[in-house]
MIKOL-576574 format. One record per residue: residue in one letter; x, y, z of N, C-alpha, C, O in turn. Coordinates in steps of 0.1 Angstrom, whole numbers, plus 2048, in hexadecimal, padded with zeros to 3 digits. Each point is the difference from the previous one (the first is absolute). Last residue first. Layout:
BEGIN
AXYZXYZXYZXYZ...
This chain:
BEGIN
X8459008548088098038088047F480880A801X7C47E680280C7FA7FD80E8108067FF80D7FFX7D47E481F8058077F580A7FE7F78097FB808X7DA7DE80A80780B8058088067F48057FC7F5X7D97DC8038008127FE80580A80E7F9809806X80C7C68067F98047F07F980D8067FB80580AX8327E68127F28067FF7F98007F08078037F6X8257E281B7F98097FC7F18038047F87F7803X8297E68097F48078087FF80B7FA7FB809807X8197D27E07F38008057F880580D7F57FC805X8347FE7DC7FF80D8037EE7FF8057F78087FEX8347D07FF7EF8047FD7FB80D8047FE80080CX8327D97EB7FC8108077F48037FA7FF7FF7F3X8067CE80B80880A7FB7FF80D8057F5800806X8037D28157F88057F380880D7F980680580AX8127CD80B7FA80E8087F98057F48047FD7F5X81B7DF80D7F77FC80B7FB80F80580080580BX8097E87C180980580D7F680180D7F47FF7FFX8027D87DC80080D80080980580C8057F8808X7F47D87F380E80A7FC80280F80380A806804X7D27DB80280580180E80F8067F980A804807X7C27FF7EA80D7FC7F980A80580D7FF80A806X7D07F47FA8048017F580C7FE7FB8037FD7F5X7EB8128367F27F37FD80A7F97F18007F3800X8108378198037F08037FB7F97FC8047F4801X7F38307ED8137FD7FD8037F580B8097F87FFX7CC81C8007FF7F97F480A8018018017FF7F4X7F38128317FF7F38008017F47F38007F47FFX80F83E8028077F88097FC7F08028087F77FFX7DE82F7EB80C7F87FB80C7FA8038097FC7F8X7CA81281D8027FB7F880A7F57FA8017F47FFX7FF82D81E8027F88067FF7F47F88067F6801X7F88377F180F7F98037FE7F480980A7FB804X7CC8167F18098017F580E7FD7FE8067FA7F7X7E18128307F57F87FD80A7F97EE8017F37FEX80A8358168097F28087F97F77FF8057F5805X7F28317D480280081080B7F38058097FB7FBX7E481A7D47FE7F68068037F780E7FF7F4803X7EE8307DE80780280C8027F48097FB7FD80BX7E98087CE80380E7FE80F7FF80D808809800X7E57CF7F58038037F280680E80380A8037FBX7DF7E782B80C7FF7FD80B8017F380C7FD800X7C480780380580A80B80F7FF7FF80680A7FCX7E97E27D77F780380D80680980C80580A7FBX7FB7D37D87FF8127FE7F580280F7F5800803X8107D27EB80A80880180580B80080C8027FDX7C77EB7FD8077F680580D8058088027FF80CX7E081B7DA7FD7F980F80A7F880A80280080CX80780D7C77FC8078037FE7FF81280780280AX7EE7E07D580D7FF80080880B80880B7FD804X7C48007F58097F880480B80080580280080CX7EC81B7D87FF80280E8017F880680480380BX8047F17C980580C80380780581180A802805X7D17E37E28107F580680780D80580280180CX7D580B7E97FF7FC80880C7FA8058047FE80BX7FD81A7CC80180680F7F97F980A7FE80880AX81C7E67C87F280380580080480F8067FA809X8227F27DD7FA8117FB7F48048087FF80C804X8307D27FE7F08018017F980A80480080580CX8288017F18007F27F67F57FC7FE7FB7FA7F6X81683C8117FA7F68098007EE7F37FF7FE7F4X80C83780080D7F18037FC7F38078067F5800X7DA82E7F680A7FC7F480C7FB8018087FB7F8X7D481382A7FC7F57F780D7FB7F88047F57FEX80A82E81F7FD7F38077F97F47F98027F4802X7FD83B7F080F7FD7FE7FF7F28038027F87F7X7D481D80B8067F97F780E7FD8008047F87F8X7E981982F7FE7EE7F88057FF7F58077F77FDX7FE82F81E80E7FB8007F97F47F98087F77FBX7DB82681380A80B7FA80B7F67F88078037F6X7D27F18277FE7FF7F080D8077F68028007F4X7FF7FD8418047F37F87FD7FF7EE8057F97F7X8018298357FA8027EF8027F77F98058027F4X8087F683E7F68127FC7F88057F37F78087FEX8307D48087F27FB80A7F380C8007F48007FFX8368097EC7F97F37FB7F57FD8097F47FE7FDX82A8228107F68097F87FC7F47F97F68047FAX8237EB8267F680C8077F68057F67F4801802X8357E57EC7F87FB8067F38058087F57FA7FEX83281E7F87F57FC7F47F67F58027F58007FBX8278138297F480C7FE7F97FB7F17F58047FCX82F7DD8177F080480A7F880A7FC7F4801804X8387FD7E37F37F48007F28028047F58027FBX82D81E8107F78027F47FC7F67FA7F78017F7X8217FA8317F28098007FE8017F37F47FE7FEX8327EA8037F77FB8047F48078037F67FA7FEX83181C7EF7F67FA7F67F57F78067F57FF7FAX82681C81F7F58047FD7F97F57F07F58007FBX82A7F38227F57FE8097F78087F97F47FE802X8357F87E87F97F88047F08018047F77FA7FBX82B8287FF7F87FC7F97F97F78017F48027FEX8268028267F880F8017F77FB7EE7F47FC802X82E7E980C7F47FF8067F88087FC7F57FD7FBX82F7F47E47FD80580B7F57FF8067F77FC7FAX81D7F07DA7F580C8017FF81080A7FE80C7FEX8157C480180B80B7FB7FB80B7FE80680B800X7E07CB80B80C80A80C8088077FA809805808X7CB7E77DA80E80380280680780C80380C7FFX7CE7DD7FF80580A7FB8127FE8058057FB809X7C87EA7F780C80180780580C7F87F88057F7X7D37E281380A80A7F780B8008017FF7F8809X7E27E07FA80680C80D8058097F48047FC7F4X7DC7CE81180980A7FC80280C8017F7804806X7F17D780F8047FB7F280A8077FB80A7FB7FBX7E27F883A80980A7FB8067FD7F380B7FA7FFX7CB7F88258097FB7F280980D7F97FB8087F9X7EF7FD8397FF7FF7F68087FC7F680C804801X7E77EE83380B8087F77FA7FE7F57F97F57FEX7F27F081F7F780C7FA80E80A7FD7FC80B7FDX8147C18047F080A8057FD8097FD7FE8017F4X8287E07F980481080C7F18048077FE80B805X7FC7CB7E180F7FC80580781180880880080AX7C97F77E28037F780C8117FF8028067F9808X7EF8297D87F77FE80C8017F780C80180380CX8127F87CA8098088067F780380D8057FE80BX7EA7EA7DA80A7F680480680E8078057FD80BX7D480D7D98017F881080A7F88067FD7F980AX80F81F7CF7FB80A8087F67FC80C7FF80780AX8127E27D080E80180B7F680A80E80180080CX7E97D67D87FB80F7FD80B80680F7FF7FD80CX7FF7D87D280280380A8018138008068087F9X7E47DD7E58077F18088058048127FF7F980AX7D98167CE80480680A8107EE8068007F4804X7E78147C67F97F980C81180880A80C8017FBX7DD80D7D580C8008077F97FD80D7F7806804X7F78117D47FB7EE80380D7FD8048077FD7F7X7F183380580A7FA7F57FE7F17FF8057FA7F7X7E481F82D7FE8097F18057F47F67F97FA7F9X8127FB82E7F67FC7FE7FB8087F57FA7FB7F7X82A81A81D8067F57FC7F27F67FA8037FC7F5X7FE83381E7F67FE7FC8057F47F77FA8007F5X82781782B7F18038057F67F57F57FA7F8807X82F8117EE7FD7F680B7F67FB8067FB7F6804X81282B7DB7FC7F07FE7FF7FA8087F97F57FFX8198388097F07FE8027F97F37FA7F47FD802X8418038117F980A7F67ED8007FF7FA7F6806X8267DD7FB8048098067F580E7FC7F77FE7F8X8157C88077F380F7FB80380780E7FE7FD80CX81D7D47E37FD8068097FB8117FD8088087FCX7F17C17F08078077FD80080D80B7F5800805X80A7CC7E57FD80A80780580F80180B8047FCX8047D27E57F17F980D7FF80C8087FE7FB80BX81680E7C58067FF8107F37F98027F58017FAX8078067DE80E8007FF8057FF80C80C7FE802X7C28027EF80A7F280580E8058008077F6801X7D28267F78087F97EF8097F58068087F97FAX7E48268237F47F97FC8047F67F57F97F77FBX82A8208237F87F68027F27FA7FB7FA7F6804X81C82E7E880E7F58047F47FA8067F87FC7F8X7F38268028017FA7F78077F87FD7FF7FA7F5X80282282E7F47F88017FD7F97F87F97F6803X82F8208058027FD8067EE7F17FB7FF7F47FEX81483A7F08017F37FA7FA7F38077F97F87F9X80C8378147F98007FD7FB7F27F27F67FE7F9X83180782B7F18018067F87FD7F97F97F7803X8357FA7EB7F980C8057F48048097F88027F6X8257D180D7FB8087F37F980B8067F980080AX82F7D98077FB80E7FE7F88017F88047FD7F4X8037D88298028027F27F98107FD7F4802800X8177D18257FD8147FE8038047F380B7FF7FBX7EF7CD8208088097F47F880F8037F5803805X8087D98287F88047F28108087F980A804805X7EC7E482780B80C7FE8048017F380B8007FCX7D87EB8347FC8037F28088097FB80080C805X7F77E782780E7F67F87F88037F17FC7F67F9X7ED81E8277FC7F58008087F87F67FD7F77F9X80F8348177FC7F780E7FA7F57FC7FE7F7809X80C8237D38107FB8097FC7FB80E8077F8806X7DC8267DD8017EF7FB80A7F880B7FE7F6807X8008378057F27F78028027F87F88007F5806X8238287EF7FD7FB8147F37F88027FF7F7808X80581A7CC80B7F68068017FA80B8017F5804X7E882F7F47FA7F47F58057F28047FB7F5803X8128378077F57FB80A7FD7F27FC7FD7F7807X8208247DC8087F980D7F77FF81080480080BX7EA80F7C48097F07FE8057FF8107FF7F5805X7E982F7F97FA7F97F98047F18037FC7F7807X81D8337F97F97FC80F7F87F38008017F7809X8268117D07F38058037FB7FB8138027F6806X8257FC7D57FF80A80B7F18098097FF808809X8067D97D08057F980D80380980A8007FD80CX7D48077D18108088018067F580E7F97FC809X7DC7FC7E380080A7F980E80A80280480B7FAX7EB7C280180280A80B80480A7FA8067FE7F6X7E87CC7FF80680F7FB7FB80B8097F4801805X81A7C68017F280F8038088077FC80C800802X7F87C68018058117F87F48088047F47FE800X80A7D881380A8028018068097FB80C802803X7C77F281B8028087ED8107FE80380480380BX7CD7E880E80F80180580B8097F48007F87F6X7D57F88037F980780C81180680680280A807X7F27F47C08067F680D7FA80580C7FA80A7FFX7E68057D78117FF8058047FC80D7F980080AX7DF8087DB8037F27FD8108008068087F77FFX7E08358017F97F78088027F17FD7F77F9806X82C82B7FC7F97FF7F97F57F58028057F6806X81782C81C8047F57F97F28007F47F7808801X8278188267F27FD8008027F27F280B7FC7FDX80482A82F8087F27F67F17FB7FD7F67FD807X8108388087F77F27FE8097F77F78058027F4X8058308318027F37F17F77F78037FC7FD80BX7EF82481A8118007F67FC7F87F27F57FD7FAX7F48168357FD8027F480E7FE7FD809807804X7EC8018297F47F17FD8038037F37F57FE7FCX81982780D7F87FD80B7F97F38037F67FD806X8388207DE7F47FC7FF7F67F880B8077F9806X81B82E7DF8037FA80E7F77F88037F8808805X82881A7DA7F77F77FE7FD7F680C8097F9805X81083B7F17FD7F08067F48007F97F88087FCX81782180C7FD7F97F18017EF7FD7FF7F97F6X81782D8347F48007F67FD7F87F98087F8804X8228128137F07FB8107F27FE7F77F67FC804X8417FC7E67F78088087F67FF8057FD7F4801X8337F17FB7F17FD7FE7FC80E80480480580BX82E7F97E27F480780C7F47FA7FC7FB8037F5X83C7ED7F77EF8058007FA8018118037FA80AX8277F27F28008087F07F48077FF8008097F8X80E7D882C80480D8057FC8087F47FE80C802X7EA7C67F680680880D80680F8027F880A802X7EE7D07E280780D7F780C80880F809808800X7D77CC80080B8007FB80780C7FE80B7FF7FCX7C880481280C7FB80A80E7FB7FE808801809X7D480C7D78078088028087FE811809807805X7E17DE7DF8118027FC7FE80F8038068087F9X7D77DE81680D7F980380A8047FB80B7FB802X7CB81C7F680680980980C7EF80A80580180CX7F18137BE7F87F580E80780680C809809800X7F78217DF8087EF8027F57F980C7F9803809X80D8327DA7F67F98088077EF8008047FC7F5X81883A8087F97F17FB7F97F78078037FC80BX81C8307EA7F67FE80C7FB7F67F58008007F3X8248127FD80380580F7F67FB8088027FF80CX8177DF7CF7F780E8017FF80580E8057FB80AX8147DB7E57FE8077F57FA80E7FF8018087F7X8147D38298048108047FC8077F580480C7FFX7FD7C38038098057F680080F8038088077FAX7D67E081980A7F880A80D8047F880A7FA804X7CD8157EF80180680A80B7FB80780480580AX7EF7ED7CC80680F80380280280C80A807802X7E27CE7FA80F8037FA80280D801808803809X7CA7F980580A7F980B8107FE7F6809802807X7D380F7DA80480C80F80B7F880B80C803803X7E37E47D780D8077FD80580B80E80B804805X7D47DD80180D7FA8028098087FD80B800805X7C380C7F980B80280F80A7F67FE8037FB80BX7ED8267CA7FD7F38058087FE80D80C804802X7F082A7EB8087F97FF7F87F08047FC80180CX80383C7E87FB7F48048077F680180B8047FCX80283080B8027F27FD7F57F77FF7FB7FE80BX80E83F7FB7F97EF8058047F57F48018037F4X8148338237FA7F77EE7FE7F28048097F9805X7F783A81A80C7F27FD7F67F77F27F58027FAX81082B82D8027FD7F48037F17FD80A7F9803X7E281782D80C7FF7FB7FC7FD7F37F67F87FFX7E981E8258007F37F680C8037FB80180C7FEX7E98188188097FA8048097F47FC80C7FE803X7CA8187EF80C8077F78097FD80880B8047FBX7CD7DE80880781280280B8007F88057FA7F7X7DD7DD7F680380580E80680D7FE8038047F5X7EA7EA7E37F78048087FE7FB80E7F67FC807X8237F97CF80180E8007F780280D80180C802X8087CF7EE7F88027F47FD8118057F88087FDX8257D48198037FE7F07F780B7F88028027F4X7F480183D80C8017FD8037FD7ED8018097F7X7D87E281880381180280B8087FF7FF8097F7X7FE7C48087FB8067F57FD8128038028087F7X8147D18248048077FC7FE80D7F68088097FEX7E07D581980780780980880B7FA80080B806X7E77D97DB7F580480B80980F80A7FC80B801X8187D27E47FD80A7FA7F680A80680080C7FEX80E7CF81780C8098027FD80A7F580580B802X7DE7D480880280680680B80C80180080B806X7EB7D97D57FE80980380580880F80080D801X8247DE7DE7F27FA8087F980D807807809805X8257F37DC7F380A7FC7F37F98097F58027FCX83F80781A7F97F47F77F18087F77FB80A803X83381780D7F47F58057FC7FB7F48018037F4X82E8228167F97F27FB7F27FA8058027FA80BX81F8377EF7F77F88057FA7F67F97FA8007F5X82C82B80D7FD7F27F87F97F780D8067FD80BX80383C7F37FD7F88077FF7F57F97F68027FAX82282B7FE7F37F97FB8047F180480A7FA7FDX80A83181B8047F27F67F17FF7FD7F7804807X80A82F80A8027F28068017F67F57FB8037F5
């Protein structure tokens, strides 16, 4: 079989999800393939350039990706009350006209948007990498800035005051749908039949993550941005959950409310989602 090109971010979730598989320890069903890291803007450009077969993306551009990719049912990112933090420096404006963002394509930025936009607020965006992001606003180069990733979680670590936390905005604006951050998608040229089994052998690395979490930390410390396993589990918690293994209609409904909440260009349909797989049916 092809040796498989795979892309994810180094956050812990996805190292978390993915980390069995990368480290040898799902079946022997598991497809061949060679892992990527990548920052989530470069991932959201590849994925909109057809650079790889399976790749982790916000999950706004992967509404953009349409007929070209398969959301599979696995490896989401889905959150419960939990997202980005716009957050600022404690002498910084209450209103910020520059914020660095960690990608314009990002799920991030096009929630972001939709909520300043109800209060006629239609700020600069200014790209910096995630892991820049905190140090841009402590040095004044932006009035704010948007924390993505397990920073988000512990923004007060860094003396970083809360401006708007997306993850109760998205709550009061879909209710108890979950925040749909990011999706796996895969190449339609792949086919289904691969497809769906590479989607179980998410679900099955994920499975053996939750079962032997010491097996996979250190992979998960050493790319993690914030090292210490309380942020960890955290982070962890936050985004690594039922709908990470399968992410159901609970999951497409998701990303339906985020393609209207978000951008009335997008196309008026979520992309083909192999989301009635089963996790761990046989692979055929």
């Amino acid at each position: 079989m092809t040796l498989l090109r795979v892309a994810i971010s180094p956050c812990p979730n996805d190292t978390f999800i993915f980390g069995p598989w990368i480290l040898g320890l799902v079946g022997k069903q598991a497809p061949r393939a060679e892992f990527v890291f990548a920052d989530v803007e470069e991932l959201n450009s590849q994925a909109l350039s057809g650079e790889f077969d399976v790749i982790k993306v916000s999950a706004a551009t992967a509404l953009r990706l349409g007929d070209n990719a398969t959301i599979l049912p696995s490896g989401g990112a889905f959150g419960f009350g939990n997202g980005p933090k716009l957050v600022r420096a404690p002498q910084g404006p209450d209103i910020p006209s520059t914020i660095a963002v960690p990608g314009l394509n990002t799920t991030a930025v096009a929630v972001l948007k939709a909520a300043l936009a109800k209060n006629n607020q239609f700020p600069e965006f200014i790209f910096v990498r995630y892991d820049k992001i905190v140090d841009a606003v402590l040095s004044g180069q932006v009035d704010a800035g948007l924390l993505i990733h397990e920073t988000a979680l512990v923004f007060a670590r860094h003396n970083l005051q809360l401006v708007l936390d997306l993850g109760h905005y998205w709550t009061e604006t879909a209710g108890d749908t979950p925040f749909p951050l990011g999706v796996i998608v895969a190449s339609r040229s792949l086919g289904d039949r691969l497809c769906a089994r590479i989607g179980r052998t998410i679900a099955e690395s994920l499975t053996a993550s939750r079962q032997n979490p010491n097996a996979v930390f250190p992979l998960i410390q050493a790319f993690a941005q914030e090292t210490d396993r309380e942020t960890i589990a955290a982070h962890l918690g936050a985004y690594v959950n039922d709908l990470s293994l399968l992410m159901g209609s609970a999951g497409k409904k998701a990303l339906s409310i985020l393609r209207q909440l978000t951008d009335e260009s997008l196309p008026p349909f979520v992309p083909p989602c192999l989301g009635s797989q089963k996790a761990g049916t046989t692979a055929q």
